[in-house]
C-alpha angles and dihedrals in degrees: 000000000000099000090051084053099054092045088055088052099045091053091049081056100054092038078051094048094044092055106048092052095052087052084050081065094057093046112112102250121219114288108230114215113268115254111231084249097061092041088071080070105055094081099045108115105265090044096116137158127298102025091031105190104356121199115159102172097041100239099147087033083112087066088231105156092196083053085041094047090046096053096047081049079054102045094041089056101041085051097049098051094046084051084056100043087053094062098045087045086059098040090059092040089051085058085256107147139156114253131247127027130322096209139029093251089066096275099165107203085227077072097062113092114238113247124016092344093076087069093067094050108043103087112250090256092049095054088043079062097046090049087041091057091045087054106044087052090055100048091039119032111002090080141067092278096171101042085235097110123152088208143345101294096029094135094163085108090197117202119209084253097057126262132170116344117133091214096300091142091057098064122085122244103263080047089062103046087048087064100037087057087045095054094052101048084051 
């Protein structure tokens, strides 16, 4: 009875252990005083309570705008294309498929699997097109074409005669920004 007993009470222990250092994680950790580099940054858009500018890595630690500016074009993008991936993700997964065939030997695209799957039955031409495609949108139209751009990530590349806008240039300016902020925390 007294070694069961031990044995309760050394894996009370552990159980004990485990959990308080996984409610160490989760403690607020010191805050080290900004560097004025780094300060440039408080004020960027993004930079929200209660992380404020958050830059783990260090990669604008230099204070460089232009690095600054290159890394928000990069974020915005990437955001924007995983957004993107998401929905189309849950439009296959809801049944949801284009009609008719996919290839010229009867392929439907109701055949092709949803998720990674998809990569080992969609013929390797198929597949070149889908990643020359890819590639012809990033060098052509997912950047600032015209040099007119509002902010870093402002893609709309207006022309004086209209274009694509989605009403943009109907919202005010805090309106803007709200978005903008929202965008980027999603």
């Amino acid at each position: 009875l007294g070694l069961v007993a031990g044995k309760s009470i050394t894996m009370k222990s552990a159980v004990f252990a485990t959990l308080l250092a996984s409610a160490a994680a989760f403690a607020p950790a010191s805050q080290k005083a900004s560097s004025s580099a780094l300060a440039a940054f408080e004020n960027e858009l993004g930079a929200q309570p209660p992380l404020g500018f958050y830059d783990p890595l260090g990669l604008v630690a230099d204070g460089d705008q232009e690095n600054f500016d290159r890394l928000r074009y990069t974020e915005v993008k990437h955001g924007r294309v995983a957004m993107l991936a998401v929905v189309g993700y849950l439009v296959q997964e809801a049944g949801y498929r284009l009609g008719g065939n996919i290839d010229l030997s009867g392929t439907k695209f109701s055949d092709i699997p949803n998720g990674f799957g998809a990569l080992t039955a969609i013929s390797p031409v198929g597949l070149a097109q889908i990643f020359a495609f890819i590639g012809i949108l990033e060098t052509t139209i997912m950047k600032d074409v015209t040099g007119t751009n509002e902010f870093v990530g402002d893609f709309r590349n207006m022309n004086p005669e209209g274009g694509l806008d989605f009403g943009w240039d109907t919202f005010d300016e805090e309106t803007k920004l709200e978005k903008r902020a929202i965008e980027l925390n999603n």
